[in-house]
mmCIF file of the N, C-alpha and C atoms, coordinates in Angstrom:
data_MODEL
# 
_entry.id   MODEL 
# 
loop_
_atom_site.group_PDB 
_atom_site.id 
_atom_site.type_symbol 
_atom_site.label_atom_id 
_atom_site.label_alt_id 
_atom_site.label_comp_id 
_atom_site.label_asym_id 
_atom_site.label_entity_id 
_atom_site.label_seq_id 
_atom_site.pdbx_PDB_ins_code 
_atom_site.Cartn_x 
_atom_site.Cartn_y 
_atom_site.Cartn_z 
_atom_site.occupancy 
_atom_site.B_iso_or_equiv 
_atom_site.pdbx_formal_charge 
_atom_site.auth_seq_id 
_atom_site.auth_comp_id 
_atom_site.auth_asym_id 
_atom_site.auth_atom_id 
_atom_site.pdbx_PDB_model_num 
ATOM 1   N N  . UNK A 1 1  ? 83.407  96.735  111.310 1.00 0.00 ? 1  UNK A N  1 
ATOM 2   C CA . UNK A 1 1  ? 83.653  95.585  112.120 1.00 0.00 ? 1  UNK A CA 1 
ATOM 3   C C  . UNK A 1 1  ? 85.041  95.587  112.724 1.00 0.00 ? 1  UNK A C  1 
ATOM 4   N N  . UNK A 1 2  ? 85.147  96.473  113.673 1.00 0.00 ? 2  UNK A N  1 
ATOM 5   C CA . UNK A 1 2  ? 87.231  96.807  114.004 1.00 0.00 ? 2  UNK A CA 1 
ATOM 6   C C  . UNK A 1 2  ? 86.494  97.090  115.486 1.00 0.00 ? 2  UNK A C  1 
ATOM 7   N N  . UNK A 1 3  ? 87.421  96.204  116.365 1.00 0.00 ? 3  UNK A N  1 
ATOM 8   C CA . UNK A 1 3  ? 87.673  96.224  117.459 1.00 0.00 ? 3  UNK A CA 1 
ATOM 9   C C  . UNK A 1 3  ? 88.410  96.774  118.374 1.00 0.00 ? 3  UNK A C  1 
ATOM 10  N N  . UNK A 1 4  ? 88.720  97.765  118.952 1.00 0.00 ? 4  UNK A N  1 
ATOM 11  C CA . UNK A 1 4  ? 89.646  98.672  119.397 1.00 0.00 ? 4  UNK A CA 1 
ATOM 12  C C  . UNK A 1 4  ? 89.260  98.728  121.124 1.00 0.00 ? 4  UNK A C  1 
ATOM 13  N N  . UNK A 1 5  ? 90.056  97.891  121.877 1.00 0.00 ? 5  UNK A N  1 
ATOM 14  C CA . UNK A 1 5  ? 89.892  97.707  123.585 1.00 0.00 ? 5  UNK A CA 1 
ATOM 15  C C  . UNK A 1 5  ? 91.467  98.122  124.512 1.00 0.00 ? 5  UNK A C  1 
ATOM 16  N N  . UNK A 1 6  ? 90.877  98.730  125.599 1.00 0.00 ? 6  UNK A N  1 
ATOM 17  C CA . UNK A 1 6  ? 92.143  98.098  126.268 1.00 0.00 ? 6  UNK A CA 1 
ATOM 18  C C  . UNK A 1 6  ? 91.724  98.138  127.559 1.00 0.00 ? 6  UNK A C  1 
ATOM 19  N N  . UNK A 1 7  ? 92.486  99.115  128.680 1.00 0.00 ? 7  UNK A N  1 
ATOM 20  C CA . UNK A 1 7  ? 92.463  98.325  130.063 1.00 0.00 ? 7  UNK A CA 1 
ATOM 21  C C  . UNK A 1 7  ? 92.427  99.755  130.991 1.00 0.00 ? 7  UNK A C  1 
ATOM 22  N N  . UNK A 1 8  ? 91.841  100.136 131.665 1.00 0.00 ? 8  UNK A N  1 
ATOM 23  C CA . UNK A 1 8  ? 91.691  101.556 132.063 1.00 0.00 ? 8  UNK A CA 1 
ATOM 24  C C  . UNK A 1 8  ? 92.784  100.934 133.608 1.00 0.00 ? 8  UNK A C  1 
ATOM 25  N N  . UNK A 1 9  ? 92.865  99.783  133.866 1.00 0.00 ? 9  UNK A N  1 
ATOM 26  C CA . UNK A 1 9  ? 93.842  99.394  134.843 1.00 0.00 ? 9  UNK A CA 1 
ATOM 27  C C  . UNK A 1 9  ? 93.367  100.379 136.366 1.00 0.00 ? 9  UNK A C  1 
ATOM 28  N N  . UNK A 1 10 ? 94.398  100.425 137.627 1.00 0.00 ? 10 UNK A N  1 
ATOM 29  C CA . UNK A 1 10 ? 94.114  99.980  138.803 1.00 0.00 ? 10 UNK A CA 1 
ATOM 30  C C  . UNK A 1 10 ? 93.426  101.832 138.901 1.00 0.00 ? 10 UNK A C  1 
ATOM 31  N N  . UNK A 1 11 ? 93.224  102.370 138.118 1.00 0.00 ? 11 UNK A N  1 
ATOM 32  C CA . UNK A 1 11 ? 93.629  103.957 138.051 1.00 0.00 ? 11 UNK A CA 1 
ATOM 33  C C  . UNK A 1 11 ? 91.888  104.590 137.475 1.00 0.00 ? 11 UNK A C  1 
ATOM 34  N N  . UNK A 1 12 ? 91.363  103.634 136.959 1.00 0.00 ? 12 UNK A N  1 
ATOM 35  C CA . UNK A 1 12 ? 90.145  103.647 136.274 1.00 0.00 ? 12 UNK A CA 1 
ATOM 36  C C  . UNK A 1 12 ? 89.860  104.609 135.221 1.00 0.00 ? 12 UNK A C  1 
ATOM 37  N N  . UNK A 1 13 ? 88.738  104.934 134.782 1.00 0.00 ? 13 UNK A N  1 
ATOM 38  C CA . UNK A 1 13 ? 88.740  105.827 133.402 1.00 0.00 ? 13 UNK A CA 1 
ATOM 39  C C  . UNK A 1 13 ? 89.359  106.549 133.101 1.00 0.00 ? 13 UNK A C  1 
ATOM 40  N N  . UNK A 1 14 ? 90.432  107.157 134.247 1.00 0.00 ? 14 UNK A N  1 
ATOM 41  C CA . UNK A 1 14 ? 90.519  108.534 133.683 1.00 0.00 ? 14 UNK A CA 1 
ATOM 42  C C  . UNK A 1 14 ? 92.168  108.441 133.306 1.00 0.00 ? 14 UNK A C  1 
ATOM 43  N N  . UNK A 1 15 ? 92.617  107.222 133.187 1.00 0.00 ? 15 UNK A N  1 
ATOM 44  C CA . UNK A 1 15 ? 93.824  106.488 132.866 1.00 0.00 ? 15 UNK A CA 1 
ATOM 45  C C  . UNK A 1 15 ? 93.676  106.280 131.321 1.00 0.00 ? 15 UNK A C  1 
ATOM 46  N N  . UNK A 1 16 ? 94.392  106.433 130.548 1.00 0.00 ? 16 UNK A N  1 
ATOM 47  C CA . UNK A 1 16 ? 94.776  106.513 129.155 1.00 0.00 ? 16 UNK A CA 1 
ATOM 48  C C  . UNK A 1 16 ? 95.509  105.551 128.830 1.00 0.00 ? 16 UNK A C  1 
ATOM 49  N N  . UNK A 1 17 ? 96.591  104.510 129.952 1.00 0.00 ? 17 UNK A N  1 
ATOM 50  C CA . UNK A 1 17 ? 97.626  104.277 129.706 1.00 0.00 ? 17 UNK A CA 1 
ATOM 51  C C  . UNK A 1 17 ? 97.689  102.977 129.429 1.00 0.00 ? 17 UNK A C  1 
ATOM 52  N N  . UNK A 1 18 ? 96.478  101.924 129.214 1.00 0.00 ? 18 UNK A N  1 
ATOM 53  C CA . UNK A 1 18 ? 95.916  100.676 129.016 1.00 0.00 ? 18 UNK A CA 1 
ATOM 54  C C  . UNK A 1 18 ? 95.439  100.626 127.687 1.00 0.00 ? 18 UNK A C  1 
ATOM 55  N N  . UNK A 1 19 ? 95.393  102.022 126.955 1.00 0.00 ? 19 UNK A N  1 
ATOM 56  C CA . UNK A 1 19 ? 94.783  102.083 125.631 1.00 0.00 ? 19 UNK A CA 1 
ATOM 57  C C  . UNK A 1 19 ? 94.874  102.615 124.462 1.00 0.00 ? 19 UNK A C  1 
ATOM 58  N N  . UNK A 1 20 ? 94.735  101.395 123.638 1.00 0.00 ? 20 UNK A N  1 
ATOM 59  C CA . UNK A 1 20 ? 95.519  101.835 122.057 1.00 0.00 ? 20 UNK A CA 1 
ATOM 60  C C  . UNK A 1 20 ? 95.313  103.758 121.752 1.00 0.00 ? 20 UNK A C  1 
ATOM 61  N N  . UNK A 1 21 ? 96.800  103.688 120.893 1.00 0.00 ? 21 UNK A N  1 
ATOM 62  C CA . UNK A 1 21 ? 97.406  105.066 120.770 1.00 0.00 ? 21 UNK A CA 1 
ATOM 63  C C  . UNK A 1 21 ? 97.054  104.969 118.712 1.00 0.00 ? 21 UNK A C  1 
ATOM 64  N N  . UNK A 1 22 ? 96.545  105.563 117.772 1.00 0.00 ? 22 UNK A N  1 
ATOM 65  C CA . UNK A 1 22 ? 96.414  105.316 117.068 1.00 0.00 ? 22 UNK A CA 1 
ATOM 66  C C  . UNK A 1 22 ? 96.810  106.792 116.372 1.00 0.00 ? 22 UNK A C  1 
ATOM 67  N N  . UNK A 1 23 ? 97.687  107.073 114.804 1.00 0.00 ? 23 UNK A N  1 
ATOM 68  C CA . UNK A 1 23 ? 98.494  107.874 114.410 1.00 0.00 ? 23 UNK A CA 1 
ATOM 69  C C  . UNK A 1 23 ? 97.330  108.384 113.220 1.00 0.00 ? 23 UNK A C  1 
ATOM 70  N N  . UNK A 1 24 ? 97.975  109.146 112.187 1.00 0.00 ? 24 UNK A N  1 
ATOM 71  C CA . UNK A 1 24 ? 97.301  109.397 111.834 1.00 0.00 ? 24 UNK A CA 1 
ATOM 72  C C  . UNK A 1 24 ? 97.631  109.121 110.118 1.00 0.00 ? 24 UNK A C  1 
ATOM 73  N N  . UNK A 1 25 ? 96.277  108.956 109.718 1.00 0.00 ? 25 UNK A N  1 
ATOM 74  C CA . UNK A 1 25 ? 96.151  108.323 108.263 1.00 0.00 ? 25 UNK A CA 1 
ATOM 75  C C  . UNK A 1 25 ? 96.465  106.668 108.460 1.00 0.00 ? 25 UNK A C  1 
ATOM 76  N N  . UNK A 1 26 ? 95.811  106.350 109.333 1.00 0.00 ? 26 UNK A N  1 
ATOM 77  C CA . UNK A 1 26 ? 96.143  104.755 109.059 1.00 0.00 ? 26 UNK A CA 1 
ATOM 78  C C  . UNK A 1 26 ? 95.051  103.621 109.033 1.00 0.00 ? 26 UNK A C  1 
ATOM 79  N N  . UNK A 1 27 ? 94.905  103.174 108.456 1.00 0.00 ? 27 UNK A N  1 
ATOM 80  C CA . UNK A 1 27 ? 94.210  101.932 107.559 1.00 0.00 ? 27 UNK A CA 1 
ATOM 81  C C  . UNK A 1 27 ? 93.801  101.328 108.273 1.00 0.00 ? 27 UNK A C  1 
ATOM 82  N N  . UNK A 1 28 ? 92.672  100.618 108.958 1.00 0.00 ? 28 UNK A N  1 
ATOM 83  C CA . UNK A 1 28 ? 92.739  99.283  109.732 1.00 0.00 ? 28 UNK A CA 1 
ATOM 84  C C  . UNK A 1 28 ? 91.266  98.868  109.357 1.00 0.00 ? 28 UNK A C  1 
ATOM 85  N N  . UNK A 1 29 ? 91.655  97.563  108.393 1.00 0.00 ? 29 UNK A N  1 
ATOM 86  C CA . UNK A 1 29 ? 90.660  97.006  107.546 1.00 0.00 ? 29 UNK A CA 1 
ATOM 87  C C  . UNK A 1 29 ? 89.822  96.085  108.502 1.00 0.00 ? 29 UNK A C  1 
ATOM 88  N N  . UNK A 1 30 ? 88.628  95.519  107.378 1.00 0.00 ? 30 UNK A N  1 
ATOM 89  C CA . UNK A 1 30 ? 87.477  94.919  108.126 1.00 0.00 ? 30 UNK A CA 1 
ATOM 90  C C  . UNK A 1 30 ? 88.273  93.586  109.392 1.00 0.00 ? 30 UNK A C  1 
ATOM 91  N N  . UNK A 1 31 ? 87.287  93.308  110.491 1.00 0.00 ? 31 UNK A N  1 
ATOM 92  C CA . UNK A 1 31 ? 87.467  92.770  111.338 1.00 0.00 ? 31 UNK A CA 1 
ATOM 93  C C  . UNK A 1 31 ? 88.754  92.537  111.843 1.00 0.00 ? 31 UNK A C  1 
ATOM 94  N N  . UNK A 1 32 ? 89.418  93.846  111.853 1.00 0.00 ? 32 UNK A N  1 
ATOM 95  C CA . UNK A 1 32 ? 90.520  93.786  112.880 1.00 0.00 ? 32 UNK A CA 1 
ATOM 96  C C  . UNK A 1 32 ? 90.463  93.952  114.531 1.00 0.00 ? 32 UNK A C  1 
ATOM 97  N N  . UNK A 1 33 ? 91.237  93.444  115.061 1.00 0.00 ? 33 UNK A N  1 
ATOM 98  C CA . UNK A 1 33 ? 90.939  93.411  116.354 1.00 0.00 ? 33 UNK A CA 1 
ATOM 99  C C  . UNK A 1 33 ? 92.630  94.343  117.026 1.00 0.00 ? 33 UNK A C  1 
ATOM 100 N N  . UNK A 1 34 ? 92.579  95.048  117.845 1.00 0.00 ? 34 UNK A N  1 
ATOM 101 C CA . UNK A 1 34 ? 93.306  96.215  118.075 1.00 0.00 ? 34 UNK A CA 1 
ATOM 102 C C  . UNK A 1 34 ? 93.425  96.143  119.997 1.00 0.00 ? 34 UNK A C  1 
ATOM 103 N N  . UNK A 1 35 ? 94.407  95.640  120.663 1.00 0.00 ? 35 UNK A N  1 
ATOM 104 C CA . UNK A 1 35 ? 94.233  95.777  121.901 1.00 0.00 ? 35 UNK A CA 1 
ATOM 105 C C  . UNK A 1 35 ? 95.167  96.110  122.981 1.00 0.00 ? 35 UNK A C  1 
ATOM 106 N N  . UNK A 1 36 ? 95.055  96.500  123.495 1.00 0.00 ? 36 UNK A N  1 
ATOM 107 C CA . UNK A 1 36 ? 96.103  97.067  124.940 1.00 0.00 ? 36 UNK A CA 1 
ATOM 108 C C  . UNK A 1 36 ? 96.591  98.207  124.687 1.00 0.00 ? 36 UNK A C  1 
ATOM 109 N N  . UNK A 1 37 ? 97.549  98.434  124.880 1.00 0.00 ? 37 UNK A N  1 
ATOM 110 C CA . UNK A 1 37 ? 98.772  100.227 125.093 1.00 0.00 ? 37 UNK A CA 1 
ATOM 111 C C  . UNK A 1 37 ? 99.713  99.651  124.405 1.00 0.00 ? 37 UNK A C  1 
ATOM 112 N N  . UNK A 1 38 ? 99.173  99.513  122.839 1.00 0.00 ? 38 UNK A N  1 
ATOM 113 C CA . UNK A 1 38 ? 99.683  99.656  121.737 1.00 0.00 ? 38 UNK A CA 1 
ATOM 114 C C  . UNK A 1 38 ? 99.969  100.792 120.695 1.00 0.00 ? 38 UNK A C  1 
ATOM 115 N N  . UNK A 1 39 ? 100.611 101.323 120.158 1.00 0.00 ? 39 UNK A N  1 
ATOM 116 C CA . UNK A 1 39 ? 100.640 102.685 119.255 1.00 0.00 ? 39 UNK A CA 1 
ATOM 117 C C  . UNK A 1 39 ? 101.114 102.173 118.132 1.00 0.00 ? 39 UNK A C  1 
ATOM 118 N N  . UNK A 1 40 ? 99.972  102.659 117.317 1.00 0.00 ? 40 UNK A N  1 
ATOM 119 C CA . UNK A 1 40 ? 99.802  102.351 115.512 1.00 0.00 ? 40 UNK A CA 1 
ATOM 120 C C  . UNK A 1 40 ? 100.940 103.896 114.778 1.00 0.00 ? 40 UNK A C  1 
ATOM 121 N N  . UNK A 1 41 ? 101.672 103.491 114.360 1.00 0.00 ? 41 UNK A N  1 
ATOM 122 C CA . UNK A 1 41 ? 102.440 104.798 113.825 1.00 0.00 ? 41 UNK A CA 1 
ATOM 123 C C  . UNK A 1 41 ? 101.636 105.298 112.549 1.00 0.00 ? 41 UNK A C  1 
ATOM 124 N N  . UNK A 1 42 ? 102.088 106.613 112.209 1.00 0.00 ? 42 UNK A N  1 
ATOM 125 C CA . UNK A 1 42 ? 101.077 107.493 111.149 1.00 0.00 ? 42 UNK A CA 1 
ATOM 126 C C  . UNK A 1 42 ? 101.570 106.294 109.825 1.00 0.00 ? 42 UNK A C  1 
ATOM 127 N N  . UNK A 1 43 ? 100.584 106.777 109.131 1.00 0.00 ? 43 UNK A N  1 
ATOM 128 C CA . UNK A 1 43 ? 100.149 105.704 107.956 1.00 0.00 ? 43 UNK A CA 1 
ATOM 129 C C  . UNK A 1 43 ? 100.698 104.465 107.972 1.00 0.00 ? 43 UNK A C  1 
ATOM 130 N N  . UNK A 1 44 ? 100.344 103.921 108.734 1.00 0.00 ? 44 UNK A N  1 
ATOM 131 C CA . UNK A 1 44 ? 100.364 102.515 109.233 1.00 0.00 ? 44 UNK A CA 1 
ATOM 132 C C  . UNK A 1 44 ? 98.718  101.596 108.316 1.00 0.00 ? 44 UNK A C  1 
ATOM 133 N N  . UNK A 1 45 ? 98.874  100.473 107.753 1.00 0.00 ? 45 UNK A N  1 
ATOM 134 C CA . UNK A 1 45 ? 97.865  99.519  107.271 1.00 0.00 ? 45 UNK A CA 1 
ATOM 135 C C  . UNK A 1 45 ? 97.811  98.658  108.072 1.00 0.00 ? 45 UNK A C  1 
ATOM 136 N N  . UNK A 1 46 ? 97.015  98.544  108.617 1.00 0.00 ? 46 UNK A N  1 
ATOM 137 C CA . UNK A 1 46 ? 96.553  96.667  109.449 1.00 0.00 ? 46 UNK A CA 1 
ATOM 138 C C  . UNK A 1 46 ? 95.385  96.233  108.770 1.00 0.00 ? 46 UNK A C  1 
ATOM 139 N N  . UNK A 1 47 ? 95.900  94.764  108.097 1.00 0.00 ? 47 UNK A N  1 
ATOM 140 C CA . UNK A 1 47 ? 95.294  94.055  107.332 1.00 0.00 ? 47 UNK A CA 1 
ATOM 141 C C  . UNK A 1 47 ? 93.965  93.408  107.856 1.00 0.00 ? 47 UNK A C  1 
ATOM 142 N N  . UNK A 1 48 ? 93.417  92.812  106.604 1.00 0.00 ? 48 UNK A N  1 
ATOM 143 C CA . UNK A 1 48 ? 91.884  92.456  106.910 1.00 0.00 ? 48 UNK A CA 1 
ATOM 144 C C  . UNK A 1 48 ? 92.739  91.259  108.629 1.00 0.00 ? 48 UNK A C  1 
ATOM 145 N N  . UNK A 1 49 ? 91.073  90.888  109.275 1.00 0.00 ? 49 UNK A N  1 
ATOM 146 C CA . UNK A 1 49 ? 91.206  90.297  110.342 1.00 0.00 ? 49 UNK A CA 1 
ATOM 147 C C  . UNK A 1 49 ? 92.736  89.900  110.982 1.00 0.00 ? 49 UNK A C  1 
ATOM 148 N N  . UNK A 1 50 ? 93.460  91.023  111.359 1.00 0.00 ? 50 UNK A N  1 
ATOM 149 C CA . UNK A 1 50 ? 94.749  91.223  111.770 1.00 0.00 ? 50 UNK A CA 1 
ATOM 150 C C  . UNK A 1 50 ? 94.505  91.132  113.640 1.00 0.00 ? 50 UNK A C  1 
ATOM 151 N N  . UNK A 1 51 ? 95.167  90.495  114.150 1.00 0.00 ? 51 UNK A N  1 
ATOM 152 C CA . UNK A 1 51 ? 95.228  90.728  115.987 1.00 0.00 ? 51 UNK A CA 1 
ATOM 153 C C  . UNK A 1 51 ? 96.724  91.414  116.289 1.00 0.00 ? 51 UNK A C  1 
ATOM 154 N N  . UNK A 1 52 ? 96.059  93.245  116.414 1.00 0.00 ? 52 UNK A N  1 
ATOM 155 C CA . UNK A 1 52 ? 97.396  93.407  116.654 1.00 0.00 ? 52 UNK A CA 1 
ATOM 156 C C  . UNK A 1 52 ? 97.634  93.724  118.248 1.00 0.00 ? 52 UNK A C  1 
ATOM 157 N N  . UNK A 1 53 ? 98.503  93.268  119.217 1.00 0.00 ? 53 UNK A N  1 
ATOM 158 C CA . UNK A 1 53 ? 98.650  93.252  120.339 1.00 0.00 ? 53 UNK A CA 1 
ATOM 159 C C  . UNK A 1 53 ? 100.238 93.867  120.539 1.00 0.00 ? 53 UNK A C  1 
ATOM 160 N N  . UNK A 1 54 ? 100.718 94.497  119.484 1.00 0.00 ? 54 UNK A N  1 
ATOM 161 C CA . UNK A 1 54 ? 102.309 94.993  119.586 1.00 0.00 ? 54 UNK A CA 1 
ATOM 162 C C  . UNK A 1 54 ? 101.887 96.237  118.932 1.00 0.00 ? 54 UNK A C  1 
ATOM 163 N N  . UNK A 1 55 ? 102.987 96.895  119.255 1.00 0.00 ? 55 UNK A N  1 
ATOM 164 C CA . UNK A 1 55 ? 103.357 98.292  118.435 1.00 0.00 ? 55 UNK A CA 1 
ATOM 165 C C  . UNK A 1 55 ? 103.231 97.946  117.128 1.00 0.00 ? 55 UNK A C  1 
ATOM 166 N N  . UNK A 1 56 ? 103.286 98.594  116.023 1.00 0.00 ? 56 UNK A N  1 
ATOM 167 C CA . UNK A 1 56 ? 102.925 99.026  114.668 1.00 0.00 ? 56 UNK A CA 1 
ATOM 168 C C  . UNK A 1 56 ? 104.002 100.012 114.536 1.00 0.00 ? 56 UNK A C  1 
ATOM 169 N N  . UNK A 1 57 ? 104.668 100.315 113.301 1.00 0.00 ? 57 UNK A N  1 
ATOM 170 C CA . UNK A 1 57 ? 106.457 100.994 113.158 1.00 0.00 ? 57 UNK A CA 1 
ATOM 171 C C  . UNK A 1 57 ? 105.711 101.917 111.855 1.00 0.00 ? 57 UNK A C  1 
ATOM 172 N N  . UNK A 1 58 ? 105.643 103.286 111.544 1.00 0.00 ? 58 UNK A N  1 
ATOM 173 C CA . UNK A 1 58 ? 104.677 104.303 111.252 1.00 0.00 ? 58 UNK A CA 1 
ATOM 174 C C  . UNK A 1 58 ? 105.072 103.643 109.619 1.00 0.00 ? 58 UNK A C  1 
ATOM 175 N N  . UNK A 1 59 ? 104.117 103.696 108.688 1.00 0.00 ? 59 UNK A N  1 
ATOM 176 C CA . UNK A 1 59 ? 104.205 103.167 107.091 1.00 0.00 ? 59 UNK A CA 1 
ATOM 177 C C  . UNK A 1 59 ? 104.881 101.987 106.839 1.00 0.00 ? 59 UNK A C  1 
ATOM 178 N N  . UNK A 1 60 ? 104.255 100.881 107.615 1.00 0.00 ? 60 UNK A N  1 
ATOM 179 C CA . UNK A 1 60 ? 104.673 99.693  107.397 1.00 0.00 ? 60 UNK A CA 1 
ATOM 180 C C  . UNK A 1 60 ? 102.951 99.457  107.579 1.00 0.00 ? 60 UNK A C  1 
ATOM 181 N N  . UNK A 1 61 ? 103.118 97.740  106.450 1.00 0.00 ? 61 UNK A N  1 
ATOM 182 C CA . UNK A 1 61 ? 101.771 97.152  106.602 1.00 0.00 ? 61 UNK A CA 1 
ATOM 183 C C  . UNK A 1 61 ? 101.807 95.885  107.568 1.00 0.00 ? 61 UNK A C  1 
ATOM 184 N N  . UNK A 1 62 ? 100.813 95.787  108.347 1.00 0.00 ? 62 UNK A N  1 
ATOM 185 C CA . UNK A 1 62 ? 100.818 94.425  109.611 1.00 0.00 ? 62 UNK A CA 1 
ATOM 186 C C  . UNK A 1 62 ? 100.189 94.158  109.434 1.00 0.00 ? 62 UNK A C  1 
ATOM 187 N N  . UNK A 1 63 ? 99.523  92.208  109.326 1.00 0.00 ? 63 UNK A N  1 
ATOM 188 C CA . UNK A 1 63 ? 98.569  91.372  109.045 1.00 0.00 ? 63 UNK A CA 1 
ATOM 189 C C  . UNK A 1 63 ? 99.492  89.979  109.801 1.00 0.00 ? 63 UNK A C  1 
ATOM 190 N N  . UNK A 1 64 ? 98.083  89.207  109.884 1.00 0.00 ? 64 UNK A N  1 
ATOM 191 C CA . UNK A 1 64 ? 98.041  87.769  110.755 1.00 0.00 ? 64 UNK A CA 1 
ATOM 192 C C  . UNK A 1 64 ? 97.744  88.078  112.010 1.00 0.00 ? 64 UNK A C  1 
ATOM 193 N N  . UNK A 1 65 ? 97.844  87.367  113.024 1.00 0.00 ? 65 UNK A N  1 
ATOM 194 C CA . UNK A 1 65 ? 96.592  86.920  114.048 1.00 0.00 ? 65 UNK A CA 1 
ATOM 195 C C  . UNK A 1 65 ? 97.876  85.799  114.786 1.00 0.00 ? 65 UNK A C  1 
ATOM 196 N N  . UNK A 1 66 ? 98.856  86.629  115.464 1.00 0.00 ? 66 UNK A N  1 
ATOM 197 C CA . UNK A 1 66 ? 99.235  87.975  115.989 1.00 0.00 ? 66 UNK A CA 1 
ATOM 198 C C  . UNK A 1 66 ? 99.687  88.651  114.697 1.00 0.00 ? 66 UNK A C  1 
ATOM 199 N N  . UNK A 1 67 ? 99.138  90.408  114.584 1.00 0.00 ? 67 UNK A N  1 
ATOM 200 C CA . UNK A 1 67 ? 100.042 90.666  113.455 1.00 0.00 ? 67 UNK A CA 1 
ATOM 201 C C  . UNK A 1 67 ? 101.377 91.015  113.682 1.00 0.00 ? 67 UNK A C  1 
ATOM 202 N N  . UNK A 1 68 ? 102.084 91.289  112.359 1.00 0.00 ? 68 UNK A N  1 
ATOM 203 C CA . UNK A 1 68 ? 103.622 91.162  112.270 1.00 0.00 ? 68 UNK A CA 1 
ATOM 204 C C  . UNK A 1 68 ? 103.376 92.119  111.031 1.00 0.00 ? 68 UNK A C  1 
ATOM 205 N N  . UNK A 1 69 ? 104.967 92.755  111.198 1.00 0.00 ? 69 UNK A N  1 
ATOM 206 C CA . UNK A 1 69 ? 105.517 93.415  110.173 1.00 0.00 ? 69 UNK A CA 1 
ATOM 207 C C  . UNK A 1 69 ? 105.261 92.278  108.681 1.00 0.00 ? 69 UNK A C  1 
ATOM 208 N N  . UNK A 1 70 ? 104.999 92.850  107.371 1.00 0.00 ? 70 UNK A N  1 
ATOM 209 C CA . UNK A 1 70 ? 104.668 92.272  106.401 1.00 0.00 ? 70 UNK A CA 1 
ATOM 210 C C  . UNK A 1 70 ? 105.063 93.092  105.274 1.00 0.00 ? 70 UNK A C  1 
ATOM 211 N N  . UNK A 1 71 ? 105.477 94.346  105.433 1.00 0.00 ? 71 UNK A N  1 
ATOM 212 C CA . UNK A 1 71 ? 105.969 94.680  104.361 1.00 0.00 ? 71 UNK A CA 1 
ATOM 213 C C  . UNK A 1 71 ? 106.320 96.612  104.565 1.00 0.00 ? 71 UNK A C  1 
ATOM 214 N N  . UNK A 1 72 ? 107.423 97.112  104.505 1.00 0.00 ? 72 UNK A N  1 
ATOM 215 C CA . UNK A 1 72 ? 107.975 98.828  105.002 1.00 0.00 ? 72 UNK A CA 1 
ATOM 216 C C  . UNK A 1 72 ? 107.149 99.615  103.373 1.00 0.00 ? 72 UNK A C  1 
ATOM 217 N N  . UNK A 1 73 ? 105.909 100.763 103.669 1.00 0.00 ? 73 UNK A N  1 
ATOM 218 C CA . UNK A 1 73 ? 105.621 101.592 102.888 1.00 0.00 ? 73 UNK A CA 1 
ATOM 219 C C  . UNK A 1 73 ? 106.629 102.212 101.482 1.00 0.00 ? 73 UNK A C  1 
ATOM 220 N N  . UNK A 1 74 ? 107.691 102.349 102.612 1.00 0.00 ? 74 UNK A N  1 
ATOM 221 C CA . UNK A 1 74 ? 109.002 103.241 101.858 1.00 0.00 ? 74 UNK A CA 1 
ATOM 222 C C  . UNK A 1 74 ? 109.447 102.341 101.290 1.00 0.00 ? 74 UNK A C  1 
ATOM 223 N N  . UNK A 1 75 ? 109.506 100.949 101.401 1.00 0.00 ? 75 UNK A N  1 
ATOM 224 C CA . UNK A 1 75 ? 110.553 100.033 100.246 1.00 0.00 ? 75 UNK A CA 1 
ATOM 225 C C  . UNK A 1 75 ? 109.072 99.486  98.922  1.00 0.00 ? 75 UNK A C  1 
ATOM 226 N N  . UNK A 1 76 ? 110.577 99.527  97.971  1.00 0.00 ? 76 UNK A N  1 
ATOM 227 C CA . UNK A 1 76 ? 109.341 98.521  97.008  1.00 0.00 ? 76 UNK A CA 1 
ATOM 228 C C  . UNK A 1 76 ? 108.524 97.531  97.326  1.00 0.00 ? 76 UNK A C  1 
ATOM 229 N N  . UNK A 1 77 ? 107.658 97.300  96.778  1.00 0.00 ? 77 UNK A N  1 
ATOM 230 C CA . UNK A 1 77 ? 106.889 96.041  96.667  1.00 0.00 ? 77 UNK A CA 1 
ATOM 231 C C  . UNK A 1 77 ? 107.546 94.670  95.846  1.00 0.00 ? 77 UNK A C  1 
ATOM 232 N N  . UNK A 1 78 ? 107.704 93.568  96.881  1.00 0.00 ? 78 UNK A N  1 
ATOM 233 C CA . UNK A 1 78 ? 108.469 92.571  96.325  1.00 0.00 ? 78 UNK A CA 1 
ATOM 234 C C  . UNK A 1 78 ? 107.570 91.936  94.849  1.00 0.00 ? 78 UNK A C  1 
ATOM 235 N N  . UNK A 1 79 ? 108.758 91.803  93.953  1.00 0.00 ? 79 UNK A N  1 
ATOM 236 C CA . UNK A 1 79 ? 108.305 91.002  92.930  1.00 0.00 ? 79 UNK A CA 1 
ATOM 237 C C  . UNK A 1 79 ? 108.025 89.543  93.098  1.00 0.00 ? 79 UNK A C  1 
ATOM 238 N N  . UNK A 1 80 ? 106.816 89.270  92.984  1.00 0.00 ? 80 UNK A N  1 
ATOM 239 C CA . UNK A 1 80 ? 106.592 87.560  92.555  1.00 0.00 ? 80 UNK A CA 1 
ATOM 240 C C  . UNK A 1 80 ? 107.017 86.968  91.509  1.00 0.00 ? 80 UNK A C  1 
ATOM 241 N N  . UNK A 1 81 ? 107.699 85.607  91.759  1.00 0.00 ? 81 UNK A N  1 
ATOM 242 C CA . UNK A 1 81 ? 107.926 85.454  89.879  1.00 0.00 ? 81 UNK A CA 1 
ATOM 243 C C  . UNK A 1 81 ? 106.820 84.546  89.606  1.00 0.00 ? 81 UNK A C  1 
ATOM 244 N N  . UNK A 1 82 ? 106.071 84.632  87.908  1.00 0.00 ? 82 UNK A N  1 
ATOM 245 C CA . UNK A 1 82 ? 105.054 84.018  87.989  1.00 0.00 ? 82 UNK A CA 1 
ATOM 246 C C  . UNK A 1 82 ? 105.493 83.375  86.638  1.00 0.00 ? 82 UNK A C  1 
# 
């Protein structure tokens, strides 16, 4: 259920430049929606039902509707206090 569109623009099919650029090893969970001449960097996660309409920064995770940076691969995982 992942949505992946963009825009072949004034140039028609044979134009690339309207449409998501996607890296490699990267995640993009159920009902995400993925659109325009955006580029997902390599191991990149986009979270369940995420709208991503921006670039993606390569091993970082993005979620929300617009998504957003949410958390860098390479840094720890924040502690909750419980």
């Amino acid at each position: 259920g992942v949505s992946i569109g963009g825009d072949t623009g004034p140039h028609g099919p044979a134009s690339l430049t309207g449409w998501p650029v996607i890296g490699d090893d990267v995640t993009i969970a159920l009902d995400s929606i993925i659109l325009g001449p955006v580029t997902i960097g390599d191991g990149a996660v986009v979270g369940v039902r995420s709208l991503v309409v921006k670039d993606v920064p390569a091993r970082s995770v993005v979620a929300g509707s617009p998504a957003r940076v949410v958390r860098k691969l390479d840094e720890p995982a924040p502690i909750s206090p419980n």
